[in-house]
C-alpha positions as CSV (number, residue, x, y, z in Angstrom):
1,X,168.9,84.0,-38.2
2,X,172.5,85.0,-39.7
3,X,173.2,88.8,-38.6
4,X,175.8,90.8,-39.9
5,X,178.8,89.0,-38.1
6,X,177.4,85.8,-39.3
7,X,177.3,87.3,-43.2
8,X,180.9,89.0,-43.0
9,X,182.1,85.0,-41.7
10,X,180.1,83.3,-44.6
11,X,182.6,86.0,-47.0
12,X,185.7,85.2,-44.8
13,X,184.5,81.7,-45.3
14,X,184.5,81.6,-49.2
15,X,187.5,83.3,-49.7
16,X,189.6,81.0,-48.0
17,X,188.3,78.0,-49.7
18,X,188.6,79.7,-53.0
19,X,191.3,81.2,-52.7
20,X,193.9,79.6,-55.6
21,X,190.6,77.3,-57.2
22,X,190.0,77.7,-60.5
23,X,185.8,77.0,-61.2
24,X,184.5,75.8,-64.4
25,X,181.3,75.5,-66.2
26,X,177.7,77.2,-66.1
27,X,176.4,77.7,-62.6
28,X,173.7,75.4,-61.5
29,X,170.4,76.5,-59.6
30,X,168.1,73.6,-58.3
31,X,164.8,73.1,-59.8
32,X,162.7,73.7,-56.8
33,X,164.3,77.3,-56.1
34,X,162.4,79.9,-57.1
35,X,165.0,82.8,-57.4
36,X,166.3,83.7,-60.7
37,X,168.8,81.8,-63.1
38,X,172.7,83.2,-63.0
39,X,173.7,82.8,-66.3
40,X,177.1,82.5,-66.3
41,X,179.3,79.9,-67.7
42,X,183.6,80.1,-68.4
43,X,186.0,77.5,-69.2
44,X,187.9,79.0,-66.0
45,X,186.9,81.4,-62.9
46,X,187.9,82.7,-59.5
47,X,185.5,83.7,-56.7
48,X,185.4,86.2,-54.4
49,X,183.9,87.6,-51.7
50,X,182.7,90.6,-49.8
51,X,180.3,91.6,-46.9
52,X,178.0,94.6,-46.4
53,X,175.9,94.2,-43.1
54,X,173.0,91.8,-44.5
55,X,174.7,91.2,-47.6
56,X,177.1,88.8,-49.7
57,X,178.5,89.6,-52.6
58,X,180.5,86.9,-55.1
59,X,182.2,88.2,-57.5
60,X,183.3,85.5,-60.6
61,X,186.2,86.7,-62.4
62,X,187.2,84.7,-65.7
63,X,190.3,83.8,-66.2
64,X,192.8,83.0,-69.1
65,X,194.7,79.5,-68.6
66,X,197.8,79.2,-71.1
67,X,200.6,76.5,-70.4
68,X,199.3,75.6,-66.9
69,X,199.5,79.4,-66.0
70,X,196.5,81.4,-65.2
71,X,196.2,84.8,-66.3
72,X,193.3,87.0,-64.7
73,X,193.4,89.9,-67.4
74,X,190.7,89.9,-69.8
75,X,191.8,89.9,-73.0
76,X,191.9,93.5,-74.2
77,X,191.3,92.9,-77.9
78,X,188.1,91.4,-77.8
79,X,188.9,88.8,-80.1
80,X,187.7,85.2,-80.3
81,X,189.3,84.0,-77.5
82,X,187.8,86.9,-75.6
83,X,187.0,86.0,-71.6
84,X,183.2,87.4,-70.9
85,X,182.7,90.0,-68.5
86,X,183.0,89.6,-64.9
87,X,179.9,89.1,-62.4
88,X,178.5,89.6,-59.2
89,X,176.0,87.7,-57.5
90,X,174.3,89.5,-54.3
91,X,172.9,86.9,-51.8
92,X,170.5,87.7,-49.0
93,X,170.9,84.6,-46.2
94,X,166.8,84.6,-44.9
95,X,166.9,82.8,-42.0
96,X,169.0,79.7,-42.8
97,X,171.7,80.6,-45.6
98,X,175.3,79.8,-45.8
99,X,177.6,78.8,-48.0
100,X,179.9,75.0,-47.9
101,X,182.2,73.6,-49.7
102,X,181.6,69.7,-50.5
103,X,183.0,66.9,-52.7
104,X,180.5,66.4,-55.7
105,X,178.9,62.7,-54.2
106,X,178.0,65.0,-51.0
107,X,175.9,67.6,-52.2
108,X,173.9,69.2,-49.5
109,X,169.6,68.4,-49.9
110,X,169.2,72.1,-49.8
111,X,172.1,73.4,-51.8
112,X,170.1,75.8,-54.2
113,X,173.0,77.1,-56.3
114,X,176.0,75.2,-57.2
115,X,179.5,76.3,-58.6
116,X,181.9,73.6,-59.7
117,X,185.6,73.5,-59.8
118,X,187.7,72.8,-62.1
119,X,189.8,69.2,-62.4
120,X,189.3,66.1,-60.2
121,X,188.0,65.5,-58.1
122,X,185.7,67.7,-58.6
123,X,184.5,70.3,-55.4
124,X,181.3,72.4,-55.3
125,X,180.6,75.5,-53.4
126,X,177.1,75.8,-52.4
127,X,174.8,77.9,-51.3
128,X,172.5,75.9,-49.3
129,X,169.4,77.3,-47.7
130,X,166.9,74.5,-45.9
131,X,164.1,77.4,-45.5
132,X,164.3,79.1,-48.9
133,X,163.9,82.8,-47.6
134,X,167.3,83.6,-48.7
135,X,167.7,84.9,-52.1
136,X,170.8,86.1,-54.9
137,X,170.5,88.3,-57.7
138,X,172.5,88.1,-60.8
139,X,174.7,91.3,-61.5
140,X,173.1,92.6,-58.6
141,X,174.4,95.1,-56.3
142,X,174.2,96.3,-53.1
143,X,170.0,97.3,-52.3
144,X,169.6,101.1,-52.2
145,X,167.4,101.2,-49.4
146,X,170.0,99.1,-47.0
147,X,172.5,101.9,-44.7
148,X,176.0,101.9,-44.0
149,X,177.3,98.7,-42.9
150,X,177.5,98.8,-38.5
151,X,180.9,96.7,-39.2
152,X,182.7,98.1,-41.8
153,X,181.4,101.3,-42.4
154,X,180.7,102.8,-38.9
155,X,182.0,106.4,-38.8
156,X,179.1,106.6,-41.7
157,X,176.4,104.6,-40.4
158,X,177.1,106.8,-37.2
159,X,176.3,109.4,-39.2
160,X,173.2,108.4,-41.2
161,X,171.7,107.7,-38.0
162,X,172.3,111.1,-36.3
163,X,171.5,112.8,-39.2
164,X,168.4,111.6,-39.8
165,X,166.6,111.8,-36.1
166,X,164.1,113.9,-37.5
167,X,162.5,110.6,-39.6
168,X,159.5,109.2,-38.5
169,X,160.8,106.1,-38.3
170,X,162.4,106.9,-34.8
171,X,158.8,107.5,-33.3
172,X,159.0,104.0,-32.9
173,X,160.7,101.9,-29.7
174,X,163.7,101.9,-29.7
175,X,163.6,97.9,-30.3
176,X,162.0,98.0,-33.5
177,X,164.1,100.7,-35.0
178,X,167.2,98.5,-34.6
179,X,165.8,96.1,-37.0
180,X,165.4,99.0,-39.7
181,X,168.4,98.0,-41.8
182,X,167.9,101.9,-43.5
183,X,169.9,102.7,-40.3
184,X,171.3,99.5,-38.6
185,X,172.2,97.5,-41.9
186,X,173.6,94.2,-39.7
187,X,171.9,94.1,-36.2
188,X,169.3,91.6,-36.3
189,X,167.2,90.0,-33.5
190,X,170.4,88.7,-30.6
191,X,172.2,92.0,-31.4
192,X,169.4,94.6,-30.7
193,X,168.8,91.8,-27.3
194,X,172.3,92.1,-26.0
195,X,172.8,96.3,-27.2
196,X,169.7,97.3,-24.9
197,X,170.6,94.5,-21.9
198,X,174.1,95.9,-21.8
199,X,173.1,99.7,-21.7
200,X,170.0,98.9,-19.4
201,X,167.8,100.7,-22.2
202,X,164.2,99.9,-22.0
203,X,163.3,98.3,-25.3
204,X,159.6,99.6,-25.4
205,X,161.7,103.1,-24.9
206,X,161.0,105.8,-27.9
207,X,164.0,105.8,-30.0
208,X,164.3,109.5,-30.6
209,X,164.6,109.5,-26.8
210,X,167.3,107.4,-26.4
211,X,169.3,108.9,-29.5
212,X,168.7,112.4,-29.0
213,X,171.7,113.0,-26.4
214,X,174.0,110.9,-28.4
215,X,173.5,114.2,-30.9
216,X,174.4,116.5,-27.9
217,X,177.3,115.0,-27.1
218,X,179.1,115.1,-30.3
219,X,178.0,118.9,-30.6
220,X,179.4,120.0,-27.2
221,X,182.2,117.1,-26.9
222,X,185.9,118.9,-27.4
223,X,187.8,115.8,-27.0
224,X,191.1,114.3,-28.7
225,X,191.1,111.2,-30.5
226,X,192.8,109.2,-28.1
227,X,189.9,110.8,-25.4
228,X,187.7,109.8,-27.3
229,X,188.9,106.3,-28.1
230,X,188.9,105.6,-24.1
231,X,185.7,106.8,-23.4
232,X,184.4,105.1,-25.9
233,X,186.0,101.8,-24.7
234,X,185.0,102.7,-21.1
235,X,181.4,103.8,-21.6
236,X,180.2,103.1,-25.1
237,X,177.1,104.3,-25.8
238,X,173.9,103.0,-28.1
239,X,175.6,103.1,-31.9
240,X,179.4,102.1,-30.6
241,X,178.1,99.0,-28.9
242,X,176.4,98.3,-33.1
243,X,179.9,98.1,-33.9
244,X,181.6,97.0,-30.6
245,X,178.9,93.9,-30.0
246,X,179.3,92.4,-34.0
247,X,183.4,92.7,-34.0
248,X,183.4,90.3,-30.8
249,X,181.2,87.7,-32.4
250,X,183.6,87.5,-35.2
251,X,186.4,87.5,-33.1
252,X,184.9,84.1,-31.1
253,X,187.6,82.5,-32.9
254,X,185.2,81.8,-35.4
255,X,182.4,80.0,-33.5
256,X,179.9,82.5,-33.4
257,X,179.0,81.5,-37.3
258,X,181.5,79.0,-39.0
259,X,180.2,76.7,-42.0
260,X,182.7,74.4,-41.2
261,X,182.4,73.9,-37.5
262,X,178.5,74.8,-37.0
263,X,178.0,72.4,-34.2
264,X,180.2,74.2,-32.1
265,X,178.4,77.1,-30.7
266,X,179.4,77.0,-27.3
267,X,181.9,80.2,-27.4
268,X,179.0,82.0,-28.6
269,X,176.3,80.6,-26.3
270,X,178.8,81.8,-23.5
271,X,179.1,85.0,-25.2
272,X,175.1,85.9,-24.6
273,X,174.0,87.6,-21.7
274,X,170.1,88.5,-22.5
275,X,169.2,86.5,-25.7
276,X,167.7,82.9,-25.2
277,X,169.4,83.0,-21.1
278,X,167.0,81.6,-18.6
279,X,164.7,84.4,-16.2
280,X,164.9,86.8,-19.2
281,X,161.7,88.3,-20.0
282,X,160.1,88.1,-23.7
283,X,157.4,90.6,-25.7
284,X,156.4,90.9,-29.0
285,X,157.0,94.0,-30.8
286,X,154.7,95.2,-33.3
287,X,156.3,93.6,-35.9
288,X,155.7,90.0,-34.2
289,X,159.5,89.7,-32.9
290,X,160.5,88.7,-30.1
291,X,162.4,91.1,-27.7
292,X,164.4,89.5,-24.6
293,X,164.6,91.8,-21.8
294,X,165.0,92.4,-18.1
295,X,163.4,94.9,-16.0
296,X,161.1,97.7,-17.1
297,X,159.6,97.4,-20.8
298,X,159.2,100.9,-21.3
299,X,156.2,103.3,-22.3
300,X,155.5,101.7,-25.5
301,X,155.0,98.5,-25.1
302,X,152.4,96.5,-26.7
303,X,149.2,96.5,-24.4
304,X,147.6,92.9,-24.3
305,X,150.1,91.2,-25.8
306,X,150.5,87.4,-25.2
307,X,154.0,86.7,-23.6
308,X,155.7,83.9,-25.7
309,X,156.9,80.9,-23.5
310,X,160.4,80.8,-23.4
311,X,162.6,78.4,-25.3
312,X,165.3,76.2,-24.9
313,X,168.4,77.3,-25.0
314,X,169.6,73.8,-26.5
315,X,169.9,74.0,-30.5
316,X,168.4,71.2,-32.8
317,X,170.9,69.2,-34.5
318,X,170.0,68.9,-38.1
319,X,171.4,66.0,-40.1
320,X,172.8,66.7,-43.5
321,X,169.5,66.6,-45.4
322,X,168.3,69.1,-42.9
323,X,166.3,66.8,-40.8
324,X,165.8,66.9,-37.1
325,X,168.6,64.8,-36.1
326,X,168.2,63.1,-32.3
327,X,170.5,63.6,-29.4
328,X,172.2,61.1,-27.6
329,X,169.7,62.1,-24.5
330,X,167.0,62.3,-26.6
331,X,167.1,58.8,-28.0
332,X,167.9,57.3,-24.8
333,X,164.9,58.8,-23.7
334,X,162.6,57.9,-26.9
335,X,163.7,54.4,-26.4
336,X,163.0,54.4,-22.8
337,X,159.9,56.2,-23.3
338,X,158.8,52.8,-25.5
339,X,160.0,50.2,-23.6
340,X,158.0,51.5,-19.9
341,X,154.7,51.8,-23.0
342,X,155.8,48.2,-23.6
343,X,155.6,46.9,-20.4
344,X,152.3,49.0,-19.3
345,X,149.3,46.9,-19.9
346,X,146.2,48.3,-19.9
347,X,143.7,47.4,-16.9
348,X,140.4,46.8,-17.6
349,X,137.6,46.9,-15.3
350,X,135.4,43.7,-14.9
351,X,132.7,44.8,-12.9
352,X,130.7,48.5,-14.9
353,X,130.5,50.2,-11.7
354,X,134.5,50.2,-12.2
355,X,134.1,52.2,-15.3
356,X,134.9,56.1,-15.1
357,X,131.9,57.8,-15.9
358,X,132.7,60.4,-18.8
359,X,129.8,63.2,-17.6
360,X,127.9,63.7,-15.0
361,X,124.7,62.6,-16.4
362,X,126.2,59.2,-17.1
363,X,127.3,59.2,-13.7
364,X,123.8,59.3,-12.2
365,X,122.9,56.5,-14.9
366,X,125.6,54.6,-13.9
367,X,125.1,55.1,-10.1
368,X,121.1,54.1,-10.7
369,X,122.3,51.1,-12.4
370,X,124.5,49.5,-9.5
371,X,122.0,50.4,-7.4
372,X,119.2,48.3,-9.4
373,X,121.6,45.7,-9.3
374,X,123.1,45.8,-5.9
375,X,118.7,45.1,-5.2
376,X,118.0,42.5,-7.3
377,X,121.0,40.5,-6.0
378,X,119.5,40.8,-2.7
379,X,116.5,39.5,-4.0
380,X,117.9,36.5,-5.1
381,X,120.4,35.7,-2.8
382,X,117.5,35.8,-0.2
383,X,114.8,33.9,-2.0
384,X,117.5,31.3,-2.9
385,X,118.3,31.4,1.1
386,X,114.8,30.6,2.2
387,X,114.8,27.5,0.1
388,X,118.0,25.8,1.6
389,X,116.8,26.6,4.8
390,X,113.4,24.8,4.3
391,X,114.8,22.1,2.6
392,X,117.3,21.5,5.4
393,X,116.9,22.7,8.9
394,X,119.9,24.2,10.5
395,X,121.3,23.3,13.6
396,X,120.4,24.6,16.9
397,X,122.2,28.1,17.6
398,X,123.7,26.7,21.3
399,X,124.9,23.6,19.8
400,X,126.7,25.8,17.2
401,X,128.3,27.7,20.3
402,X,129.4,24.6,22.2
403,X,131.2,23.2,18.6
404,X,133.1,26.3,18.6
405,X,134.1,25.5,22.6
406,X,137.1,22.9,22.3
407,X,137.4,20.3,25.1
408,X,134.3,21.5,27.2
409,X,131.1,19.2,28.3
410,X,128.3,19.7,26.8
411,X,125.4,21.0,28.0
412,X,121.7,20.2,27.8
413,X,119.8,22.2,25.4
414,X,116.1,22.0,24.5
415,X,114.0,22.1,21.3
416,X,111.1,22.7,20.4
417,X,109.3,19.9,19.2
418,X,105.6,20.9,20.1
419,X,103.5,22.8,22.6
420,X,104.5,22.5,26.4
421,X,106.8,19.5,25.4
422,X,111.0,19.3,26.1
423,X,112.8,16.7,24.9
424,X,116.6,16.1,26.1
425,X,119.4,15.7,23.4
């Protein structure tokens, strides 16, 4: 889910490839988007961008074009030929949002609002969002309820947190309070991982707890700025690490989040040290959010809760209709996967008894069954014995002894032909 450093990239992102493009037309939503219609339309517009912790915010400035030249001052008279006014659009990312810039034959699937540039060939900067949780708000601004931003606001949002201890909002662990964007407007689920793994904080710990002394310290702390600079570099504690943590994603020479180069993560997979890294632990909050972790959960942790099996660390490639695209190691497998299915025929039994029995009742069936049958063969082979032997007489046992004897003389043997009689062979 895109975080605060992944937001203040997606603004970096925009104005770079706007910078010097002129845009044209009415702004395009797709049909199946259910956020609201930015009506807005100019012959010519710029667009820029700005950050705040969760948020985006574009800014389309009209613009007069006279003789080739472009004049961005709205005309003062209000006449005719007067430019309308200029707007903002605020966009919340969800949990797949970002912006691209594409030709018009490439249009992203899930590109839910469109702005279109001006000349040929003709560019479109989208904002494309497979999930649809991310919204935008026509001449919106920044949402009331939403703190300083960790990033570029710190020295305040240190001081709307310290300020407000007393909330009952920091009953809570300290986990779940570092998703409350009242107070930690950019630190989303990875950030609040790596903050607590890094300090060794227990994330089932209360959050008053572990903020408290932070309060003490600045009251009794006598220190000059360059002090306090080192220290903090040295031994940051809980709400410099919300700052620290965010600037070094966005300094991963743009790999953490980059529209433009999103399948290379590696810089930032290095980066991690708790979140998604193998023999972490994993709870859910209360909230249903999964904490990574090592060592002690603290007090507060949810009792009975289910432990979610851990994931892979390896991300799903997704095509550019945002579709599930296979690996190279995944379709090797797949295909190898068929061809052993291929060559597998299956056996099948020709005797019953062979058969595996599916319960233990049918077992006993089955066992009585071969047993019956095992009999009756007897039977028969026995009955149909005693016939061939009447009909013909076998030979005498000794005889059949001597055959087996090669090269040895035989010997007399007697039958039995009646009563006290012998008769030589």
């Amino acid at each position: 889910m895109p975080e605060g450093p992944e937001l203040h990239l997606a603004s970096r992102f925009v104005n770079r490839v706007c910078s010097g493009t002129v845009f044209s037309g009415r702004v395009e939503k797709s049909s199946v988007s259910k956020n609201c219609e930015v009506p807005f339309s100019c012959a010519a517009y710029l667009i820029s961008a700005v950050s705040r912790g969760k948020e985006v915010k574009l800014t389309l400035t009209p613009i007069k074009e006279e003789d080739g030249k472009e004049d961005i001052k709205p005309d003062a008279a209000g006449g005719d030929n007067a430019l309308p006014a200029p707007m903002d659009v605020t966009f919340r990312f969800g949990m797949s949002g970002s912006f691209k810039l594409t030709s018009e034959d490439e249009i992203p699937k899930h590109a839910h609002l469109k702005f279109f540039t001006k000349g040929k060939p003709v560019q479109v900067l989208c904002f494309v969002d497979p999930r649809r949780f991310g919204s935008w708000e026509a001449n919106g601004t920044w949402q009331l309820d939403r703190g300083p931003c960790v990033l570029l606001e710190y020295e305040k949002f240190r001081s709307n947190v310290l300020s407000n201890l007393s909330d009952r909002a920091f009953d809570k662990p300290i986990c779940e309070v570092l998703l409350n964007q009242k107070y930690f407007n950019g630190i989303g689920n990875y950030l609040r991982a790596e903050i607590l793994f890094r300090l060794k904080v227990p994330p089932f710990e209360k959050a008053r707890t572990v903020l408290e002394p932070l309060l003490h310290k600045e009251m009794t702390a006598e220190l000059t700025l360059s002090k306090k600079l080192k220290l903090k570099l040295e031994n940051p504690d809980l709400l410099e690490l919300c700052h620290m943590l965010p600037m070094e994603v966005i300094n991963l020479d743009g790999k953490g989040y980059d529209p433009e180069h999103s399948d290379d993560s590696s810089a930032f997979k290095d980066w991690l040290r708790c979140y998604y890294v193998d023999g972490m632990q994993l709870l859910r909050d209360s909230n249903g959010r999964t904490i990574w972790f090592q060592g002690n959960p603290g007090p507060m942790a949810p009792r009975g809760s289910k432990t979610p099996k851990a994931k892979s660390r390896r991300t799903k490639a997704v095509d550019e209709n945002g579709k599930k695209a296979l690996s190279p190691e995944d379709s090797e497998s797949r295909e190898g996967k068929v061809k052993s299915e291929r060559r597998k025929t299956p056996k099948v039994p020709t005797d019953l008894s062979q058969k595996r029995p599916r319960s233990a009742k049918a077992a006993k069936e089955q066992t009585a069954e071969g047993l019956q049958t095992d009999e009756g063969t007897r039977k028969r082979t026995t009955s149909r014995d005693r016939k061939k032997m009447a009909a013909e007489p076998s030979p005498p046992a000794e005889a059949a002894k001597e055959s087996e004897i090669p090269n040895k003389r035989p010997r007399k043997s007697r039958t039995k032909s009646g009563k006290g009689h012998q008769t030589p062979l």
